[in-house]
C-alpha positions as CSV (number, residue, x, y, z in Angstrom):
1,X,18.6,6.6,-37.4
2,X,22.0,5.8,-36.4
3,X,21.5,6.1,-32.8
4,X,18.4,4.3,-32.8
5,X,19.2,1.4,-34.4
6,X,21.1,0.1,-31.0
7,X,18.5,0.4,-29.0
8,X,15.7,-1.2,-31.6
9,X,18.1,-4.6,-32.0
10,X,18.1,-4.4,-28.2
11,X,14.2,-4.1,-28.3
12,X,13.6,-6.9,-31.1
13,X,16.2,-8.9,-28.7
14,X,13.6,-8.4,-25.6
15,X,10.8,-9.1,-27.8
16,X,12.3,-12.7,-29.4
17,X,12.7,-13.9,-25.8
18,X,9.6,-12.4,-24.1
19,X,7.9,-14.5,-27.0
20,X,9.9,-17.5,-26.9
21,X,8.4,-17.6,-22.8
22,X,4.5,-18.1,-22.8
23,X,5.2,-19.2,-19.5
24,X,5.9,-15.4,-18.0
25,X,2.6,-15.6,-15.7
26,X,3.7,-18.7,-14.2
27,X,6.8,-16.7,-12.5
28,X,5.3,-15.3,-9.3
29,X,6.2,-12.7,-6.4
30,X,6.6,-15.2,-3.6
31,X,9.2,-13.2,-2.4
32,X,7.3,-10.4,-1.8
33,X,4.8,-12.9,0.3
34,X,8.1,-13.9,2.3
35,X,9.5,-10.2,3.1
36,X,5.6,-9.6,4.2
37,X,5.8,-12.4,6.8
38,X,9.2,-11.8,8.3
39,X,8.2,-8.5,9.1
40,X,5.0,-9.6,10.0
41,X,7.1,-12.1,12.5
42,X,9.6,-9.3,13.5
43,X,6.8,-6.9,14.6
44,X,5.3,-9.9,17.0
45,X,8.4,-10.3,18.3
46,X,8.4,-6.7,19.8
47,X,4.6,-6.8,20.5
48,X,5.2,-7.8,24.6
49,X,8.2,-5.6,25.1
50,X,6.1,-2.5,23.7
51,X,2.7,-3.8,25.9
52,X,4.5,-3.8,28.8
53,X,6.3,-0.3,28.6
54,X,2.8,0.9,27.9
55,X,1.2,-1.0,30.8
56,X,3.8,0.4,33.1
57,X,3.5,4.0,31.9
58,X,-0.5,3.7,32.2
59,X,-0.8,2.9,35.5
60,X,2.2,5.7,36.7
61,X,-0.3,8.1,34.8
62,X,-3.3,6.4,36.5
63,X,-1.5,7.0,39.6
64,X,-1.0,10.4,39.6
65,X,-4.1,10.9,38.1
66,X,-6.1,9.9,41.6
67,X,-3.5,11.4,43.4
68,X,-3.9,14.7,41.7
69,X,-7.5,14.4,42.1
70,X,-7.0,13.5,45.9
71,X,-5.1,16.6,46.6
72,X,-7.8,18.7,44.4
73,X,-10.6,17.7,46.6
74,X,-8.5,18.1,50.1
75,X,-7.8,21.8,48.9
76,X,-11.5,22.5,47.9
77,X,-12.2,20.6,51.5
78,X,-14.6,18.9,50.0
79,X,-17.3,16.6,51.6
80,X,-17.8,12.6,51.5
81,X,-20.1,12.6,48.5
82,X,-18.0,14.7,46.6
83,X,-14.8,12.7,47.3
84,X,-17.0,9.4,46.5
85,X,-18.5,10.8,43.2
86,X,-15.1,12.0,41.9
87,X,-13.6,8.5,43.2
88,X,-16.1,6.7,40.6
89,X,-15.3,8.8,37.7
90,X,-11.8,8.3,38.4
91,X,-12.2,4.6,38.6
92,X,-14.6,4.5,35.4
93,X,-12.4,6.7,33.5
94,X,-9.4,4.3,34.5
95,X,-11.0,1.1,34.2
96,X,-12.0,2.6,30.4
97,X,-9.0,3.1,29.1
98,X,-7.4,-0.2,30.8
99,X,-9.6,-2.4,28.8
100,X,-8.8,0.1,25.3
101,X,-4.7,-0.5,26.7
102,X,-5.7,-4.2,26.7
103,X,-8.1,-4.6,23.8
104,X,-6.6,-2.0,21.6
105,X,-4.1,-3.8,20.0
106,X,-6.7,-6.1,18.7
107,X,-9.5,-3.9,18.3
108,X,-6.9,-2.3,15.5
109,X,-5.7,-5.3,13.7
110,X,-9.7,-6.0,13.8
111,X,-10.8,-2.9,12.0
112,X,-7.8,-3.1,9.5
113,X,-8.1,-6.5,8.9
114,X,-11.8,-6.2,7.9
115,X,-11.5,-3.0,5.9
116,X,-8.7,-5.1,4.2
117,X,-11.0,-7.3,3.3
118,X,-13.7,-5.1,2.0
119,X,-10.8,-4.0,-0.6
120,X,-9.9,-7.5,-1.9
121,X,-13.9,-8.0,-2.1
122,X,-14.0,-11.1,0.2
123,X,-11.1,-12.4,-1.7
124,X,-7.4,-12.2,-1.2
125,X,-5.0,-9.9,-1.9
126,X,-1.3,-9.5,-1.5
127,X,2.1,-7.5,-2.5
128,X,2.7,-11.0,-4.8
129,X,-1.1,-10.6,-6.2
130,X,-0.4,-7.9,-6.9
131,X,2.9,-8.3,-8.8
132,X,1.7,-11.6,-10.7
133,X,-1.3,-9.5,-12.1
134,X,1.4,-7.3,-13.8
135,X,3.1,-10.7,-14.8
136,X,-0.7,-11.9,-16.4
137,X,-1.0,-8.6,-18.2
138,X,2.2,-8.9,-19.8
139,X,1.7,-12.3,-20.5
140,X,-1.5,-12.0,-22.5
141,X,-0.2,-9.2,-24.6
142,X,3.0,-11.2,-25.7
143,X,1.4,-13.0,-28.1
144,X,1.6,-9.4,-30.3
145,X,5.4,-9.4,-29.8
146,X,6.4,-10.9,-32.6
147,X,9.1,-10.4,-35.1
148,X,9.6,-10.8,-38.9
149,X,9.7,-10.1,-42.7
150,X,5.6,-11.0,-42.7
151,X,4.7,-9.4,-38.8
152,X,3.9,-6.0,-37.9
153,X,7.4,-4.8,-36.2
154,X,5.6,-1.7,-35.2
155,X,3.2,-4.0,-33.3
156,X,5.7,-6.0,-32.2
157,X,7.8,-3.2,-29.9
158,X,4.9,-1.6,-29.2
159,X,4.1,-4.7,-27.7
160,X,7.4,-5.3,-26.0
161,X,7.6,-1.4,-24.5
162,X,4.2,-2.3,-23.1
163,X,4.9,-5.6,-21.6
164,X,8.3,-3.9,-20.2
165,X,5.8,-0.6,-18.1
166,X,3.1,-2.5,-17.1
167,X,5.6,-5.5,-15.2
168,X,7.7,-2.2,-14.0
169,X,4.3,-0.3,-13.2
170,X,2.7,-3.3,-11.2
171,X,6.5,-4.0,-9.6
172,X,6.4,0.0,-8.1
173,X,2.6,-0.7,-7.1
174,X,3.6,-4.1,-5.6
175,X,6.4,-2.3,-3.6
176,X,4.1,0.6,-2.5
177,X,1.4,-2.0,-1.0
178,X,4.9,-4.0,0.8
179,X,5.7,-0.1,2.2
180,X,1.6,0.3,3.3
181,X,2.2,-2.9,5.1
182,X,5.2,-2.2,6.7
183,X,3.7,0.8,8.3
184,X,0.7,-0.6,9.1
185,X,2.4,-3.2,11.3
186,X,5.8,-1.3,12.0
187,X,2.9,1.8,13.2
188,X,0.1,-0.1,15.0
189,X,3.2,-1.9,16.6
190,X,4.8,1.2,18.0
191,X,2.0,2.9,18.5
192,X,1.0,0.4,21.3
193,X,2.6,3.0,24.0
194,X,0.2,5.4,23.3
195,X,-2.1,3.3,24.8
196,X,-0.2,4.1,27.9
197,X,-1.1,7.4,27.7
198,X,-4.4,6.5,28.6
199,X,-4.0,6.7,31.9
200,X,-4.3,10.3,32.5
201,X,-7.3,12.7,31.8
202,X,-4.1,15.4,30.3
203,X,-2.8,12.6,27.8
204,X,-5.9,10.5,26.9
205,X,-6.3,11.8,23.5
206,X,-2.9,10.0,22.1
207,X,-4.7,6.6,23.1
208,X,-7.9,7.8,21.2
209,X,-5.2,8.2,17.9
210,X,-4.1,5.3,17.8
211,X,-7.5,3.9,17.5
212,X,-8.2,6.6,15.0
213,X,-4.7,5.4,13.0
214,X,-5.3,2.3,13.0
215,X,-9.1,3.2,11.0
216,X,-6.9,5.2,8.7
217,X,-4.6,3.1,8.1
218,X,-7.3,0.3,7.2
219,X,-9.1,3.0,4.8
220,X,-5.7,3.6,3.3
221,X,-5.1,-0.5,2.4
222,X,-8.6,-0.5,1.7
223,X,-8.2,1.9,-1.2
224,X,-4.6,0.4,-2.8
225,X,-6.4,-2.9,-2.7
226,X,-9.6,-1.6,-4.8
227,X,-7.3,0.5,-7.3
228,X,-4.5,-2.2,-7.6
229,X,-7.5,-5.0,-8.2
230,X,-9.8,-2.7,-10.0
231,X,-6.3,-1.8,-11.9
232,X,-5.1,-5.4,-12.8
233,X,-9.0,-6.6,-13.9
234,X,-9.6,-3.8,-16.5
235,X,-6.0,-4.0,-17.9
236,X,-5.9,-7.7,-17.9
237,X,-9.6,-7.4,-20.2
238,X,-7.9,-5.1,-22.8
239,X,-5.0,-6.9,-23.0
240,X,-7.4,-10.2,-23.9
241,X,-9.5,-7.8,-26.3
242,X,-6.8,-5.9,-28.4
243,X,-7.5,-6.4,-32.2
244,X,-5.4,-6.3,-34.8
245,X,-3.9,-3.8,-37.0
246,X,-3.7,-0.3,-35.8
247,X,-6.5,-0.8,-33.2
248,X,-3.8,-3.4,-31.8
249,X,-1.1,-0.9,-31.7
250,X,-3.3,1.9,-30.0
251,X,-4.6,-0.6,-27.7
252,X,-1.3,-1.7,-26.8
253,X,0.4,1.4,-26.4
254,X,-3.2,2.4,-23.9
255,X,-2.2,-0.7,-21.6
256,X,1.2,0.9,-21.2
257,X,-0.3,4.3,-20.4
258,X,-2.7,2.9,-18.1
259,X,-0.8,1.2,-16.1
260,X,1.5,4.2,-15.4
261,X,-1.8,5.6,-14.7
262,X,-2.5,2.9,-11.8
263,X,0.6,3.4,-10.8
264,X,0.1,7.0,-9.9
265,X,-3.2,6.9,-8.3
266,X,-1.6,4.5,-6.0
267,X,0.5,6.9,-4.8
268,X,-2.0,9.7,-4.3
269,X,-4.9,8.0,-3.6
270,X,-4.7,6.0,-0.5
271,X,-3.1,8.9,1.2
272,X,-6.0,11.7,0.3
273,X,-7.7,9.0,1.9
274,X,-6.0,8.1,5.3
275,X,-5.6,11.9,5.3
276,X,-9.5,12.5,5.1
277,X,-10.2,10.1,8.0
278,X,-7.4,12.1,10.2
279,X,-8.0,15.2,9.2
280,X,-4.8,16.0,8.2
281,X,-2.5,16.2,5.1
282,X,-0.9,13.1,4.9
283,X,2.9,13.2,2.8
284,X,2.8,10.2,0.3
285,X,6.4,9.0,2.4
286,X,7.4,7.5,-1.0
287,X,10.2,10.0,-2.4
288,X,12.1,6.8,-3.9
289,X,9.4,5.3,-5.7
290,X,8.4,8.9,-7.1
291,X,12.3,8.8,-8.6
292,X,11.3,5.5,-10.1
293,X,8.3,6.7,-11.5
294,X,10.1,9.8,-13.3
295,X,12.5,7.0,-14.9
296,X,9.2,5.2,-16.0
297,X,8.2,7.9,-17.9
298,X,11.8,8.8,-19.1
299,X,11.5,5.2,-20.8
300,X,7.6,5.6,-22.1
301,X,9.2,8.7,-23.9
302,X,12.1,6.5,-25.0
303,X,9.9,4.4,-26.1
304,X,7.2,6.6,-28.0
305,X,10.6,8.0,-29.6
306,X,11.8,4.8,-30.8
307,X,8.3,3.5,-31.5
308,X,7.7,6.9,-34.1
309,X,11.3,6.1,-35.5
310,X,10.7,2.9,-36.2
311,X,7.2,3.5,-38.2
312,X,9.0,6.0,-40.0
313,X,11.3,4.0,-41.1
């Protein structure tokens, strides 16, 4: 007991000023909304530079794509109508894949911005959304965190451990959606020069990815939105329905497991899925968050430690 009496002043200490704050949900991830923007800013920036690499590189392909047809046709010694029918579907296939090197860019922000959409339901949703629904959750179960000679101290930690996963939980899924973001802009952004490769019958299939990435990537934002709203609704409802007693303290300590259970289906999840639409396996890309998840769940079995201790005692 000696080595856990430390650590449950340090809890009660938490706990006294979580309660003495009713005014937690009113604290908000603007900055999240700010480090979304600037790279949102940054990746316009580049947007012309990229488009006009790619325009140059499509029509050098374009180029040596009739000329390599031109020489095919002098070697076969082929007549008029052949050299006319083979100039058209040169010209068709060109004139295709200019307008998808001119249109592509927003064709792709299109298709993610309205499976984006069909996540957040119609509504809006965002890294800080996100992050404040942790706050809300946290918020509504602080009312249990309270400590005394007449309150249930059980309750109360319980309460406090909780409060402390799901804000840490919701913060890791908050920074996974900021990472989803990133790539979607950083990727649709550099993949503009695959467009480019459009120009040529031997490299068109890189311009058809990126149209088929930028689908993915949607689906993949798509799903985090859905679990990360879907998430923050049903945890935010048991937070607002726990009892009292030991239904409380089960119901508490089930917030704080769910929430590390949101936490790793948004990991998984929106990968499976961006992986289905490419047909590939897609790596999750998030090594550092997965070494903050293990430390979550070092401190949930710190916690459940502490929590049994201090029952016992």
């Amino acid at each position: 007991m000696r080595g856990i009496k430390p650590g449950l002043a340090l809890i009660i200490a938490i706990g006294i000023v979580v309660a003495a704050h009713p005014a937690l949900a009113q604290q908000d991830g603007s900055v999240l909304t700010t480090l979304q923007n600037s790279v949102t800013t940054a990746a316009k920036g580049w947007q012309t530079t990229v488009m006009q690499a790619a325009r140059s590189l499509f029509w050098i392909l374009a180029g040596i794509e009739v000329g390599l047809a031109a020489v095919w046709l002098a070697i076969q010694t082929a007549a008029l109508d052949a050299w006319f029918a083979e100039m058209v579907r040169r010209i068709m296939f060109i004139g295709f894949f200019a307008f998808v090197l001119d249109q592509g860019p927003n064709f792709a922000k299109a298709v993610v911005d309205s499976l984006y959409q069909i996540g957040a339901g119609g509504g809006s949703a965002s890294p800080a959304d996100v992050f404040n629904a942790g706050l809300k959750v946290a918020s509504a179960m602080s009312h249990n965190a309270q400590f005394g000679l007449f309150q249930d101290n059980a309750l109360a930690i319980a309460s406090v451990f909780a409060m402390v996963i799901v804000v840490i939980s919701f913060s890791l899924v908050a920074a996974i959606f900021v990472a989803v973001m990133v790539e979607m802009y950083v990727g649709l952004l550099a993949g503009m020069i695959m467009l480019g490769l459009g120009g040529s019958s031997f490299t068109k299939d890189f311009a058809i990815r990126y149209l088929v990435y930028a689908f993915s990537v949607g689906m993949k934002l798509m799903a985090l939105v859905m679990i990360a709203k879907i998430g923050s609704d049903a945890l935010l409802n048991l937070a607002n329905q726990t009892g009292t007693g030991n239904d409380a303290f089960v119901g508490t300590l089930a917030i704080g497991g769910i929430s590390v259970v949101v936490f790793i289906i948004s990991i998984y999840v929106p990968n499976i899925v961006q992986g289905v639409v490419q047909g590939v396996s897609v790596g999750s890309g998030m090594e550092v968050v997965k070494h903050a998840g293990q430390a979550a769940s070092f401190a949930a079995s710190g916690a459940s430690l502490a929590l049994g201790g201090a029952r016992a005692g």
